[in-house]
C-alpha positions in Angstrom: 26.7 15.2 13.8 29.9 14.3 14.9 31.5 12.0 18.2 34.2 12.4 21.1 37.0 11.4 17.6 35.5 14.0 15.3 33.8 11.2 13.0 30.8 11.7 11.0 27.8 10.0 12.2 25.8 8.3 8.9 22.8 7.1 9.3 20.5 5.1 6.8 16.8 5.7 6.8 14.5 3.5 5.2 10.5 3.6 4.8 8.1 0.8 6.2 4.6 -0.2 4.9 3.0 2.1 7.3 5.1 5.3 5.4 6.9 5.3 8.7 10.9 6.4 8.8 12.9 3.1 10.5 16.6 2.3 10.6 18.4 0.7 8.1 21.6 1.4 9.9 24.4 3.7 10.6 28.0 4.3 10.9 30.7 6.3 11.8 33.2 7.0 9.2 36.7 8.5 9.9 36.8 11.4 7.0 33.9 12.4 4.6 36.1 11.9 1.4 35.6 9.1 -1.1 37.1 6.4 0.0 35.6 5.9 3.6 32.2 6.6 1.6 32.8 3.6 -0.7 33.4 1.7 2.5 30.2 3.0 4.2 28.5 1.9 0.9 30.1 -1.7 0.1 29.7 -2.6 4.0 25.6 -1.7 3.8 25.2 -3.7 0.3 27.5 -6.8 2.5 24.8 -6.2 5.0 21.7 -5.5 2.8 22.9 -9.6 1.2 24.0 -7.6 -2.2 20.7 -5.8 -2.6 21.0 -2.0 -3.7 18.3 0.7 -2.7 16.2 1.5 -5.7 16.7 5.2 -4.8 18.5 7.5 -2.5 18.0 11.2 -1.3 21.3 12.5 0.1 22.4 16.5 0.6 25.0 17.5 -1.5 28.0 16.1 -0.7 30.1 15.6 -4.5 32.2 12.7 -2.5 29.2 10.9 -1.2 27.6 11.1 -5.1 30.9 9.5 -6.5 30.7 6.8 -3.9 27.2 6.4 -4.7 27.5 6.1 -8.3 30.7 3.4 -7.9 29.0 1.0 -5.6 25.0 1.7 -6.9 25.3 2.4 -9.8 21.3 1.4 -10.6 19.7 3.5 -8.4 18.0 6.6 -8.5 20.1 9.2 -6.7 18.9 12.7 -6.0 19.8 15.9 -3.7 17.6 17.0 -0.9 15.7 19.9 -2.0 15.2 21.7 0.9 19.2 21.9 1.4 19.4 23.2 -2.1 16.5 25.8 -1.2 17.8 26.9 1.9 21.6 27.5 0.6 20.0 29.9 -2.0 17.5 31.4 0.6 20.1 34.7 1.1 20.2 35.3 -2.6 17.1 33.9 -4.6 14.8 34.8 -1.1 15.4 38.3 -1.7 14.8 38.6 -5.0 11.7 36.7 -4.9 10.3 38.4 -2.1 10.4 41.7 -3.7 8.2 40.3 -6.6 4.9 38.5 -5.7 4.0 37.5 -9.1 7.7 36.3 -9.8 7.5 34.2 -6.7 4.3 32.6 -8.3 6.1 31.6 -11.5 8.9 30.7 -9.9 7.1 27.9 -7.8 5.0 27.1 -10.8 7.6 26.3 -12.5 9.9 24.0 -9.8 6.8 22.4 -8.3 4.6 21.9 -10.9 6.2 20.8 -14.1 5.8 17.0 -14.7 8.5 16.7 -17.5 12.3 17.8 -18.2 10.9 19.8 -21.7 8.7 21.7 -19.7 10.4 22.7 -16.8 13.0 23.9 -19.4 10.8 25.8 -21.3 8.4 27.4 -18.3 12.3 28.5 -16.4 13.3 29.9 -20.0 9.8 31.8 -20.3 10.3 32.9 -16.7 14.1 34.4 -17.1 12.9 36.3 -20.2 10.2 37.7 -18.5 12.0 39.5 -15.7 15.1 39.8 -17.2 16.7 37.4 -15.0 19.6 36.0 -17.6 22.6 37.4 -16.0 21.5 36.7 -12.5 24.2 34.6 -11.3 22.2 33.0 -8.7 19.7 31.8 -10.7 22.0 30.6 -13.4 23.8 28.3 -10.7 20.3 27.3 -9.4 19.8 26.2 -12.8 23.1 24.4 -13.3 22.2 21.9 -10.6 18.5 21.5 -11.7 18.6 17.6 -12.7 20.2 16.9 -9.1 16.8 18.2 -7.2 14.1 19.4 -9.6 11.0 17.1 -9.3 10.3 17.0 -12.9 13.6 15.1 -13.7 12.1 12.2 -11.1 8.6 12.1 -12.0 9.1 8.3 -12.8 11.7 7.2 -9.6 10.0 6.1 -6.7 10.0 8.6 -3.6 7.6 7.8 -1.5 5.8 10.6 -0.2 9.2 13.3 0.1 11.4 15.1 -1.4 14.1 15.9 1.1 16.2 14.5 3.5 13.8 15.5 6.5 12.9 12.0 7.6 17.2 11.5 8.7 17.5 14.9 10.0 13.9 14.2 12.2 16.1 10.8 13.0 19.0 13.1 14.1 17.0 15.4 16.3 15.5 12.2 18.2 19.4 10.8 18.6 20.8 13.9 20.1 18.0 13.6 22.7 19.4 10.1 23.7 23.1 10.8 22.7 25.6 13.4 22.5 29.0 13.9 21.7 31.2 12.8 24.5 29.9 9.2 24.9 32.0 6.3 24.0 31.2 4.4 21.7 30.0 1.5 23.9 28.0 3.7 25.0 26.8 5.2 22.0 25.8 2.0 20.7 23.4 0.8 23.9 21.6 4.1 23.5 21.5 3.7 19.9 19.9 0.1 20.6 17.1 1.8 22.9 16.2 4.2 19.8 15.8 0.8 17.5 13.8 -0.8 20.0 11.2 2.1 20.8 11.4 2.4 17.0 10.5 -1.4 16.5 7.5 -1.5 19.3 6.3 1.9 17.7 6.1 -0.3 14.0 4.3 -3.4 15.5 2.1 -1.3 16.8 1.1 0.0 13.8 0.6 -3.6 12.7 -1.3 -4.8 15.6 -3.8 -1.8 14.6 -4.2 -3.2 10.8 -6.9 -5.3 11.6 -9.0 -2.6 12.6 -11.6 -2.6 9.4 -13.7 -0.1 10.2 -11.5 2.5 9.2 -13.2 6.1 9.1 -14.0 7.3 5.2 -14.1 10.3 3.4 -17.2 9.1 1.0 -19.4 6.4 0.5 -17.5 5.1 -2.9 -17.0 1.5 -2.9 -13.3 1.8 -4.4 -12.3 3.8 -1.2 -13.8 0.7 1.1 -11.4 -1.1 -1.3 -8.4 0.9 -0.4 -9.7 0.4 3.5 -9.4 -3.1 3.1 -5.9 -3.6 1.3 -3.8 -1.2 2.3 -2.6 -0.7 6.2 -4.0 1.5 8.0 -1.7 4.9 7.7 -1.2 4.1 3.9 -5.3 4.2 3.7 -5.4 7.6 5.6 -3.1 8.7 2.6 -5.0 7.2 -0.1 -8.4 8.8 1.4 -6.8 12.5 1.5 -6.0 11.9 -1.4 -9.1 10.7 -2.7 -10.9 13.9 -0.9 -9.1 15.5 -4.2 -11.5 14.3 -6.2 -14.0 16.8 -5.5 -11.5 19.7 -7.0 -11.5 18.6 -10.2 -14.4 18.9 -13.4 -13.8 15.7 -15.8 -14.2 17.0 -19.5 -13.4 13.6 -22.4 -10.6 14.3 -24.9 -11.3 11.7 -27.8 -11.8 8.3 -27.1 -9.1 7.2 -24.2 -8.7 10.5 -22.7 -10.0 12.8 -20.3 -9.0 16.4 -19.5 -9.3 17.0 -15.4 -9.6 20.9 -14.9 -9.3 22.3 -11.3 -12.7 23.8 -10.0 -11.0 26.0 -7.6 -8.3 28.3 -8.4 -5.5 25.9 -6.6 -5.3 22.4 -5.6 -2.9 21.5 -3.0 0.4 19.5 -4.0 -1.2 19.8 -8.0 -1.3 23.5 -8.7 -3.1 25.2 -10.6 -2.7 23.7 -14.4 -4.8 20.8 -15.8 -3.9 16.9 -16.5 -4.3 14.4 -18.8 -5.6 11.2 -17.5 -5.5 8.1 -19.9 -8.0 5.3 -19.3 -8.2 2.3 -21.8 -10.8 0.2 -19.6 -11.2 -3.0 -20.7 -7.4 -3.7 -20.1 -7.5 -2.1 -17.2 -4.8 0.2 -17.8 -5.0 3.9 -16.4 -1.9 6.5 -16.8 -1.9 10.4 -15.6 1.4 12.9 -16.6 1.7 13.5 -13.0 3.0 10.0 -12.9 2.0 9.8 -8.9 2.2 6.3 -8.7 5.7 5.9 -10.5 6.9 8.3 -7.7 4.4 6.9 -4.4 3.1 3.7 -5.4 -0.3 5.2 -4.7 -2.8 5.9 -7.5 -3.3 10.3 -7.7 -6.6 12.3 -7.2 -7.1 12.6 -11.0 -7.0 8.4 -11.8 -9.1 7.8 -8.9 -12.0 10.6 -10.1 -12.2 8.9 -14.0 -11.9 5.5 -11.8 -15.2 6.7 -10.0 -16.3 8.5 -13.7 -16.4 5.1 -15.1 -18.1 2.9 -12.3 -15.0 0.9 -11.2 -15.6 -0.3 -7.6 -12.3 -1.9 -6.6 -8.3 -0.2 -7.5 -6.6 -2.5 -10.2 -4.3 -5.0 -8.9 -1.9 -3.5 -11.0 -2.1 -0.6 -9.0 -2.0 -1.9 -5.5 1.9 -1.9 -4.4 2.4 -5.0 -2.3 5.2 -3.1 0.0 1.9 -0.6 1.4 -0.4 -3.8 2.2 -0.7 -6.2 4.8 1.0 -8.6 2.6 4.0 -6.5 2.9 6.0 -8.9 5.4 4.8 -12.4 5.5 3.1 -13.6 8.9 4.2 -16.8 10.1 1.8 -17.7 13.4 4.1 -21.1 13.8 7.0 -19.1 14.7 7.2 -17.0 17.3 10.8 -14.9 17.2 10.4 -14.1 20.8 10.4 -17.4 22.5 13.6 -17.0 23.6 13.0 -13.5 25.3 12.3 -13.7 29.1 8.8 -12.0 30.0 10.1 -8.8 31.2 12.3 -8.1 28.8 9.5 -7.8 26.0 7.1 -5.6 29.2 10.6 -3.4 28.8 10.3 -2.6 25.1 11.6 -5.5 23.1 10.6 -5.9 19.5 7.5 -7.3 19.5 6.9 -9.6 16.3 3.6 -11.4 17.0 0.0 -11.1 18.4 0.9 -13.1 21.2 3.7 -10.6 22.4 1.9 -8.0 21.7 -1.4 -9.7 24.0 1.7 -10.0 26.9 2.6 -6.3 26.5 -1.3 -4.9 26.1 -2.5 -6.9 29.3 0.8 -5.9 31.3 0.2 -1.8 30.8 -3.4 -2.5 31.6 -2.9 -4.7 34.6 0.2 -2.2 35.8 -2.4 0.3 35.7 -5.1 -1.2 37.5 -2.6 -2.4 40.6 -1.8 1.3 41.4 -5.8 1.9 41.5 -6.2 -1.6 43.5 -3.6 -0.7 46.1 -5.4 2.9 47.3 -8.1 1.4 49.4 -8.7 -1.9 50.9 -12.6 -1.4 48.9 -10.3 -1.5 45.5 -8.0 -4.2 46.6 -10.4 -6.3 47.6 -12.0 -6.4 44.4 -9.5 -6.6 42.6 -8.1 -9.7 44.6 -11.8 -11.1 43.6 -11.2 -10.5 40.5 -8.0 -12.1 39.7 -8.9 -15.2 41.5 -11.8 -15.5 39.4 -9.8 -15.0 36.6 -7.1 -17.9 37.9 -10.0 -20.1 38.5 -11.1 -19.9 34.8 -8.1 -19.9 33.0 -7.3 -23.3 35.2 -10.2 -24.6 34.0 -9.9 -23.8 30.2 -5.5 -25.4 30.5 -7.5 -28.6 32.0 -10.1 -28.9 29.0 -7.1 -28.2 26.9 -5.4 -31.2 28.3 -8.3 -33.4 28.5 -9.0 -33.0 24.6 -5.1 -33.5 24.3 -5.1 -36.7 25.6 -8.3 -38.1 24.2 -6.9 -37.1 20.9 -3.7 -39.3 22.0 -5.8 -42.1 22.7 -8.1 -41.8 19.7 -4.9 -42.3 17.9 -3.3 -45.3 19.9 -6.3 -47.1 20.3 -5.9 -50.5 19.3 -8.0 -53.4 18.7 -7.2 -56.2 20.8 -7.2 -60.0 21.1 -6.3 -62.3 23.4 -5.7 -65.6 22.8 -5.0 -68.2 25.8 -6.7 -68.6 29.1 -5.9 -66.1 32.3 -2.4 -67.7 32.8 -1.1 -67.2 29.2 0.9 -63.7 29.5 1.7 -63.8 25.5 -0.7 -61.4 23.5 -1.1 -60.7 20.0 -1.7 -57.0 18.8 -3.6 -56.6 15.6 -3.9 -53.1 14.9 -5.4 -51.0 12.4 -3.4 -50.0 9.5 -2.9 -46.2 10.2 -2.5 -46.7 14.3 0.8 -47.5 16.0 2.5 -50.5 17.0 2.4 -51.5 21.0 4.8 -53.7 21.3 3.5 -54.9 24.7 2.2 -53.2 28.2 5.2 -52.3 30.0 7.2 -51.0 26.6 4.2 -48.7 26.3 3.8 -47.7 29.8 7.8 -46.6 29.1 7.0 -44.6 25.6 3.9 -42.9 26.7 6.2 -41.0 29.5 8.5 -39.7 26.4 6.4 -39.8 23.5 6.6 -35.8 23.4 10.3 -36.2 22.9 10.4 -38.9 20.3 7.9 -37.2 18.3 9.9 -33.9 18.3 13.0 -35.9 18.1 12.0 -37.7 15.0 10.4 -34.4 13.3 13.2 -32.4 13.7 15.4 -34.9 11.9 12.8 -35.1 9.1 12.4 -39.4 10.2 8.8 -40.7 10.1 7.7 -44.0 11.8 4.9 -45.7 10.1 
C-alpha cells in the first residue's frame, strides 16, 4: 500500500496476551531500498527504549532482511510462507495437482518435519521418488528452504502463525478507513480511530478475564488449571488443544519416554507420524520433538495426554508463559490513566484502561439503549423517570454515608484529650495529646486547618514531607 507521494506504508504488528494482532506502529518510508529500511528499523528500536523483537515474520524483501540483520541482529527472522507458497502456486501447483500421492509427500514433508536432518532427508527421499532432481522449480523452492520451512524454527517463538496474515488482515481493515489520496494529516486522524477501536476491542477482552466459569472440553482438573491462569482466548486455545488428547494411544519407551501414536489416520496441525514425549517427573521436566511450546508458549496435545497419563493436576510453572496470563500487564487500581479524559470522550471510544472506565462505558451503551425505549410512550417514560429518581435517591444516600464515615474517621484521628486549667475567664488552654494524634495549636488555628487539611495533606505527600 502506497500514499498520494508514492511511499510505502510499513506497519508493525505485534501480538497481545489475548493472541490478538495490535499495533506496534507504522511508517511511511520514501524508497524500499536499504537505507530508509535501516531508518524504519533504528527509529522503532529509539521508540521500543532499545528493545529488539525476539522474532520477525516479513515477505521477502532481500533489502528489508539486510536492514533487519544490521539493526537486529538477535532476532529470529523468517519469510512469510504463504508468500513463498503462492509465488510458486503457477509452477509447483501444477505439478502437484496432477499427482495426489506426490501432493501428500510433499505436505508431509514441509509441514510435518520437526528438525533440519529430517526435512533434508524426507525432501531428498521425495525428489528421488518422482524423479523431480532437475525440476527447476523445486530446486529454487529448495534453495530458499531455511528462510520459510517450519522445521528450521521449531525452537523460535511464533505464536500461533506462520505468515504475515495478521499485517495484511491489518491492511484490509486500513483501506476501509483510508485510501490513497488523503494527506497525511489526514491519514494520521484516521489512523488514530483504527488504534483506538483496536485499544477498546483489547480491554475488552480484559474486562472479560474474570469470567471463571469458562466452558470445558473435560472434567480434568489440569484443564480447570489452564481456566484459571491463562486469559480467556489463550484458554479457548489451550482447551482445543487439549481435545487432542483423545487422538493419540500412549505406549512407554524405557524409563523417561513415551511413544504417542495417532488413533486416527490424521490429526490436525500434527499429521500423521508419531512423537516422542519425554517426562522425567519428579523434576518436573516434560519435553516433546514437536517443540510446541518453544514455538507458542503453550504446552502441545502429546505433553498434556502423559501430563493426564501420570495424574498431574495443575501445568508446571515452568510451562505457564507469563505474557498469555492475567499477570501479563500489571494492574495498578491507584492509578487511573483516564482521569484526565472528559466523560464523553471515553463514551466515544477512548482507550479504556480500568474497571472504572470500562463501568462508565457499560452503563452508558445500556442506559443509551433504554432512553430510545423510554421515549416511545409516556407508559415507558414514566417508568423510567421512576426509576432514575430512585436510583438518584440511593446513590445520594450511599455519597452521604460515604462522607459521614469520612469525617468520623477524621475525627477519630484528631481527637484530643483535653484539659483546662483556670476558671471560665482564663482563655489560655493546655493541649495534651496522645502520642500518635496531632497537634491543635488552639480553636481558631484549627477552625482555619480543618477548611484546607485536604490540601496540606496532598501538599505534603506529594513532596514526600511527613508531619509527626
Amino acid at each position: 500500500m502506497t500514499n498520494m507521494y508514492d511511499m510505502p506504508f510499513a506497519p508493525f504488528i505485534g501480538i497481545n496476551r489475548h493472541g490478538q494482532s495490535f499495533m506496534l506502529g507504522c511508517a511511511f518510508i520514501r524508497d524500499e531500498k536499504i537505507p530508509s529500511y535501516v531508518w524504519l528499523f533504528e527509529t522503532f528500536l529509539e521508540a521500543m527504549q532499545g528493545k529488539a523483537p525476539v522474532s520477525i515474520i516479513t515477505d521477502q524483501d532481500a533489502a528489508m532482511r539486510c536492514a533487519i540483520a544490521q539493526i537486529f541482529p538477535n532476532t529470529n527472522h523468517r519469510n512469510c510462507r504463504w508468500h513463498i507458497m503462492d509465488k510458486f502456486s503457477g509452477t509447483i501447483g501444477p505439478i502437484l495437482a496432477a499427482d495426489e500421492e506426490l501432493e501428500e509427500d510433499f505436505k508431509e514433508c514441509l509441514n510435518y518435519t520437526v528438525t533440519p536432518d529430517e526435512f533434508e532427508s524426507k525432501w531428498s527421499a521425495m525428489v528421488s521418488k518422482y524423479s523431480l532432481q532437475d525440476n527447476e522449480h523445486f530446486q529454487r523452492l529448495y534453495a530458499i528452504r531455511s528462510s520459510f520451512v517450519p522445521a528450521y524454527y521449531m525452537h523460535c517463538f511464533y505464536p500461533f502463525l506462520q505468515s504475515t496474515q495478521r499485517s495484511e488482515g491489518f491492511n484490509s481493515v486500513l483501506k476501509k478507513y483510508v485510501n490513497p489520496n488523503m494527506s497525511v494529516l489526514h491519514f494520521v486522524r484516521q489512523y488514530q480511530k483504527i488504534q483506538d477501536k483496536c485499544l477498546v476491542a483489547q480491554d475488552g477482552q480484559d474486562f472479560r478475564i474474570d469470567d471463571r466459569e469458562r466452558r470445558r472440553w473435560s472434567k480434568y482438573p489440569i484443564e480447570k488449571h489452564a481456566s484459571v491462569v491463562y486469559t480467556k482466548n489463550l484458554f479457548y486455545r489451550f482447551s482445543k488443544e487439549f481435545e487432542k488428547t483423545a487422538e493419540y494411544d500412549v505406549r512407554p519407551e524405557g524409563q523417561f519416554q513415551y511413544l504417542l501414536e495417532p488413533n486416527n489416520k490424521f490429526v490436525y496441525g500434527y499429521g500423521k507420524r508419531t512423537y516422542i514425549v519425554t517426562a522425567v517427573v519428579e523434576e518436573e521436566s516434560y519435553y516433546c520433538e514437536c517443540s510446541k511450546f518453544d514455538r507458542d508458549g503453550m504446552l502441545c496435545c502429546h505433553i498434556m495426554k502423559i501430563l493426564t497419563r501420570l495424574g498431574v493436576k495443575t501445568i508446571p510453572q515452568r510451562y505457564i508463559l507469563k505474557r498469555w496470563t492475567q499477570e501479563a500487564i500489571p494492574e495498578n487500581e491507584n492509578v487511573d490513566p483516564n482521569a484526565h479524559v472528559p466523560a464523553d470522550f471515553i463514551a466515544r471510544g477512548m482507550p479504556l484502561n480500568n474497571k472504572k472506565t470500562l463501568w462508565f462505558t457499560n452503563l452508558s451503551t445500556a442506559f443509551a439503549g433504554l432512553a430510545v425505549e423510554g421515549c416511545a410512550s409516556k407508559e415507558t417514560y414514566t417508568i423510567m423517570d421512576g426509576h432514575i429518581k430512585m436510583m438518584r435517591a440511593e446513590i445520594d444516600e450511599i455519597k452521604q454515608r460515604k462522607k459521614s464515615n469520612a469525617r468520623k474517621v477524621r475525627g477519630s484521628k484528631r481527637a484530643p484529650s483535653v484539659c483546662v486549667y483556670g476558671d471560665d475567664n482564663t482563655t489560655n488552654m493546655t493541649i495534651i495529646a496522645s502520642a500518635d494524634a496531632q497537634s491543635v495549636p488552639g480553636p481558631i488555628v484549627q477552625n482555619v486547618l480543618s477548611e484546607h487539611d485536604t490540601n496540606v495533606n496532598e501538599n505534603t505527600a506529594s513532596t514526600g514531607i511527613i508531619f509527626l
